[in-house]
N, C-alpha and C positions, 0 to 999 in steps of 0.2 A: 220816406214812409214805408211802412213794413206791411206785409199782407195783414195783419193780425189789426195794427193799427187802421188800415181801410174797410176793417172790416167793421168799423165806429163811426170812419168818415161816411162812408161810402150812404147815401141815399137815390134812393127814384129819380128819374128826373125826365120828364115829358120835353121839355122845351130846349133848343138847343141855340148857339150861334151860326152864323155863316160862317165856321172858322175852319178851315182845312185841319186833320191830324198832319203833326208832322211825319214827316218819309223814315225817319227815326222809330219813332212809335209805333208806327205802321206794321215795320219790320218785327220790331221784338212781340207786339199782338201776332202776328203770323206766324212766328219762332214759337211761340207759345200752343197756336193752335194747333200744329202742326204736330207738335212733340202730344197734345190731348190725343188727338186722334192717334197718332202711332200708337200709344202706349193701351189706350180703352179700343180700337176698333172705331173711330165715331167718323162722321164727314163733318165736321163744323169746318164754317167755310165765314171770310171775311171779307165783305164787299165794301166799297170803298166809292165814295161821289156819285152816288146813286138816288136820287130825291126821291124818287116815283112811288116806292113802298108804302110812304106815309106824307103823300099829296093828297090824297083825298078819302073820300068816303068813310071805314069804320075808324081811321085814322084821325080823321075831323072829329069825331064821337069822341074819339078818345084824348083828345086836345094835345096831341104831336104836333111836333111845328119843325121846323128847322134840323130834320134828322135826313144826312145823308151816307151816314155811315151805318154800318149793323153787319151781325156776326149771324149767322144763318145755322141755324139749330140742326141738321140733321142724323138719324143714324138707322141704323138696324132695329128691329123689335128685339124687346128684353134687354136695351141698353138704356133706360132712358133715366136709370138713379145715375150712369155712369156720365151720362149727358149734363146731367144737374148739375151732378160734384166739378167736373171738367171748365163748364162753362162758369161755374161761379169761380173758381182761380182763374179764368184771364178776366173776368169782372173786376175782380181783385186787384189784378196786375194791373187793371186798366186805370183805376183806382190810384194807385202810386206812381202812374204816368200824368198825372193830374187830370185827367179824362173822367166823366160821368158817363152812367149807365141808366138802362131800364131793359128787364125783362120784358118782354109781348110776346103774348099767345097768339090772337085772334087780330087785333085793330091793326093791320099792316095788310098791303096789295102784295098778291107774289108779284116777284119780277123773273119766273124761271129762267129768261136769258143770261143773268147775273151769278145764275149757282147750278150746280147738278145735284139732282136728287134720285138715285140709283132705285130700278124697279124695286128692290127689294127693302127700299129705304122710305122713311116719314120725316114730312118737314113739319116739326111742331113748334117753331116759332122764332122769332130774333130775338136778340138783345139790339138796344140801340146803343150807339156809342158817340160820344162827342163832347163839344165844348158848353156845357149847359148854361143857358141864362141867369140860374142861380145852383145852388149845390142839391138842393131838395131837402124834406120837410122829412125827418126820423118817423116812422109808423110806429105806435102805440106800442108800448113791452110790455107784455103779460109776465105775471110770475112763474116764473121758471119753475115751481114747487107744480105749476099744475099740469107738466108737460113733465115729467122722471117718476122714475120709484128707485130705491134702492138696495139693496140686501146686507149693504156695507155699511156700518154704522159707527160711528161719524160717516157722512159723507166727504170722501176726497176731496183737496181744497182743488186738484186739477180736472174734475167731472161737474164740478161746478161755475169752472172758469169755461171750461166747454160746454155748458148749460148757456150762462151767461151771452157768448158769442152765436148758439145754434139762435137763441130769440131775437136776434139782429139779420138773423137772413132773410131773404126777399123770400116770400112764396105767393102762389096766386091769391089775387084776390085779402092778401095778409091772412087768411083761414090760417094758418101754423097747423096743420093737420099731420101733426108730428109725437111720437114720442121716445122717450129714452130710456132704458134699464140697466143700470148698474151689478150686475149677477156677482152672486157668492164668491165666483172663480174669479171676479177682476173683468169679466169681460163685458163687453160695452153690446146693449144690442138698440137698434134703433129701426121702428116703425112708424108705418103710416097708419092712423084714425081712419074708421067712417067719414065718406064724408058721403053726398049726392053726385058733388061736382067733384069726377075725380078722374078727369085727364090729365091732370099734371101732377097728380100725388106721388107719384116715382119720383120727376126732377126734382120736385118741393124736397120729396125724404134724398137724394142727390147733394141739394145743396143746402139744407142744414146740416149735413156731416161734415160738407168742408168745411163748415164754420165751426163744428164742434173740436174736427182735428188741430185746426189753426187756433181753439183757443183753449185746449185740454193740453194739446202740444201729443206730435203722434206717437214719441216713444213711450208717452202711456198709457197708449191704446191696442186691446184687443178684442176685433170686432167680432161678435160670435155671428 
C-alpha cells in the first residue's frame, strides 16, 4: 500500500484489539518519528504498552477501548501546521503497516512518566495507534468546489486530485476549516477559516496539506 492509497484506506478508529505492534513496526514508526522531528524541530515521541491514557474518564466519553499504544504530539509554539503535516505521514505510514489511527485532542489521561514535554514545549495531543476492531466508518465528503478558488482556468487536473485527497483528512471535530487557492503564478496557497473552536486550526491546515502534496504529487507544488 502506498501513502497516497492509505490516504483512501485509512479511517478513525476508537476501538482497538489486545494485539501487540509488532518489534518491526515499532522500529520503522520510530525511524519515521524521528527523521519528523529532526527535519521540522518537533518532539513527537512514541509510547508503546501503555493503557492508562485511555483507562478511564474523558476516554470513556469518548468510547476508547483497547488503546495501548499512541504517538505523543509535542513541539515548540509556531510549529503546530508543522506538527499536523509530520504526524499525518506516519499516520500514513502507520496505515500501510496495516495498523489504524485516531487523532485525540482532549479524551486521553497524561501519563507525563511516559514522554517529556520541554518547558518551552506544548502537549496538544495523541494519536492512537493499533490493531482496530474494525477499519472505521469514512466521515462525510463535502464538495471540494466549496473549499478552492482558482485564477487558473481550466482547473489543473493535479490541484484537483490534491483537492480531492486534502477532503479525506482527519481534522477536529470534521469542521474542514480549510481552504485552498490556486494563484495566477501556479502557486498553491492554503488557509485556515474562522472558526470559534480554534485550537487545532494549525494541525487541521498541517495536515490537509500533506494530503494535498500526496495527492497533487509535490513536484507540482509551490507553496506561496
Amino acid at each position: 500500500m502506498t501513502l497516497q492509497e492509505a490516504i483512501v484506506a485509512r479511517h478513525s478508529v476508537r476501538q482497538y484489539k489486545q494485539q501487540p505492534i509488532e518489534a518491526d513496526k515499532v522500529e520503522q514508526l520510530r525511524a519515521a518519528i524521528d527523521e519528523a522531528n529532526r527535519t521540522a524541530g518537533l518532539h513527537m515521541q512514541l509510547v508503546t504498552d501503555e493503557p492508562e491514557a485511555f483507562a478511564k474518564g474523558l476516554a470513556k466519553y469518548g468510547k476508547f477501548s483497547g488503546i495501548s499504544n499512541y504517538i505523543v504530539l509535542v513541539c515548540r509554539k509556531g510549529l503546530d501546521e508543522q506538527l499536523g503535516y509530520h504526524g499525518e505521514r506516519v499516520v500514513l505510514l502507520a496505515q500501510t503497516l496495516g495498523l489504524n489511527s485516531c487523532w485525540v485532542g482532549l479524551t486521553f489521561s497524561r501519563q507525563p512518566d511516559h514522554y517529556t514535554v520541554g518547558a518551552d514545549e506544548q502537549l496538544h495531543g495523541v494519536i492512537a495507534l493499533g490493531y482496530g476492531l474494525t477499519q472505521g466508518v469514512q466521515h462525510p465528503v463535502r464538495p471540494t468546489e466549496k473549499y478552492y478558488r482558482s485564477a487558473v482556468q481550466p482547473v489543473p487536473e493535479w490541484f484537483l486530485r490534491g483537492m480531492e485527497a486534502a477532503m479525506l483528512a482527519p481534522t477536529a471535530m470534521h469542521m474542514q476549516k480549510f481552504e485552498f487557492e490556486l494563484l495566477a503564478d501556479g502557486r498553491v496557497a492554503a488557509r485556515t477559516r474562522f472558526s470559534l473552536v480554534n485550537s487545532y486550526l494549525k494541525i487541521d491546515l498541517g495536515i490537509v496539506k500533506c494530503h494535498f502534496e500526496l495527492g497533487a504529487g509535490q513536484e507540482n507544488i509551490r507553496w506561496a
